[in-house]
N, C-alpha and C positions, 0 to 999 in steps of 0.2 A: 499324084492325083489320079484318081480313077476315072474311068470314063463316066459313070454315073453321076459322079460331083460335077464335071465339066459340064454335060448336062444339063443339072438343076442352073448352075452358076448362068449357063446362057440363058435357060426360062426366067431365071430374075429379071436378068438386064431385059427382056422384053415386056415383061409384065411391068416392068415402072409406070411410075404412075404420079400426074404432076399437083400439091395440092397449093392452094392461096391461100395465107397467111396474111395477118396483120403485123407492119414494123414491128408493134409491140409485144405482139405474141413469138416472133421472131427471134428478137432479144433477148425473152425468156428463156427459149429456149436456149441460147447459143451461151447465156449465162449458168445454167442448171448444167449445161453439158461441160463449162469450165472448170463446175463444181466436183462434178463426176468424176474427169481427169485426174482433178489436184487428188479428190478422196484417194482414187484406184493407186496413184504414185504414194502417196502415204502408206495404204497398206501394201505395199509390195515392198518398199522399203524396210517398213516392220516386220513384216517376216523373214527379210534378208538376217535385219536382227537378230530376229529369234534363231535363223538357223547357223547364225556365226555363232551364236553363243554369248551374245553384247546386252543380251536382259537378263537382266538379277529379277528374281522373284524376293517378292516385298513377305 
């Protein structure tokens, strides 16, 4: 890490910032973001594929 990253990384943690949400809108989110996961694990696993060599082109 450089010193300029350390840094930025401590002006983040300071500038947080707290917002209020609604349970529902909460959910939403924490469901989109489970969607997200599974998507990114999907394609990283497919490309693991592609780069073993485990897809046939159709």
């Amino acid at each position: 890490m450089t010193e300029r990253f350390i840094k930025w990384e401590i002006i983040k943690v300071v500038m947080a910032e707290t917002v209020t949400i609604t349970k529902k809108e909460y959910q939403k989110l924490k469901k989109k973001e489970e969607i997200d996961t599974e998507l990114l694990k999907d394609i990283a696993s497919g490309i693991k594929d592609v780069l073993k060599g485990r897809i046939k082109e159709v």
